[in-house]
C-alpha angles and dihedrals in degrees: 000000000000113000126234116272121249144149148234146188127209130175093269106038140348108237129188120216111209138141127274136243131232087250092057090049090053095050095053092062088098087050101060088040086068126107094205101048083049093055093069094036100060078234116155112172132076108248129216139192090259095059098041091049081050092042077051093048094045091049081052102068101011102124087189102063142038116208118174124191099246110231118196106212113278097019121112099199127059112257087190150002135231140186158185115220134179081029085155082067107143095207089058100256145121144176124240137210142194129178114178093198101183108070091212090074094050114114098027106097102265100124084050091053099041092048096050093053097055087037085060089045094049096054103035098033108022098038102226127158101196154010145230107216135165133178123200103242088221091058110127100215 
């Protein structure tokens, strides 16, 4: 599912987590077509319309996960997404994601932000006690 929307405001940068439309699904294609953005993604396909409409469809009614669309302050379209998955976990866990998919909001403190927010929600709404989280060592920010 898409999670709630909420905000947050860090030092660097105020951020809003929401869901996406279709439309900005369908914006982000070039993004995961790019070498460079999958160099730091560990992405290796090729996306198209069709999957990431499918990828939009499956967020909707997946009752496991919770992606949101990741707005900077004072931008009108997403620049990442992030994401709790495996959230019905019975042992109180889950695993977290976070992709910046616009290189020119790498380095100001986006992913920081982003990742401070879910990691609320997954703690006071979710009620998870912890998280499964990775970094690539070769990430930039």
């Amino acid at each position: 599912m898409y999670g709630l929307p909420m905000s947050i405001e860090t030092e660097r940068i105020k951020v809003t987590l929401r869901a996406f439309s279709k439309e900005e699904v369908v914006a982000f294609v070039p993004y995961f077509n790019s070498m460079r953005v999958h160099m730091y993604t560990a992405g290796m396909w090729s996306q198209t319309v069709e999957n990431e409409l499918k990828w939009h469809e499956k967020n909707m009614t997946e009752y496991d996960s919770a992606v949101w669309a990741v707005v900077p302050d004072g931008e009108t379209e997403p620049v990442g997404v992030t994401s709790l998955h495996k959230i019905a976990d019975v042992f109180g866990s889950c695993s977290s994601g976070y992709i910046c998919y616009k290189p020119e909001w790498w380095n100001k403190g986006v992913a920081s932000a982003a990742h401070l927010a879910r990691t609320l929600a997954a703690a006071d709404f979710y009620n998870r006690n912890t998280i499964n989280s990775s970094a690539r060592a070769d990430n930039p920010g």
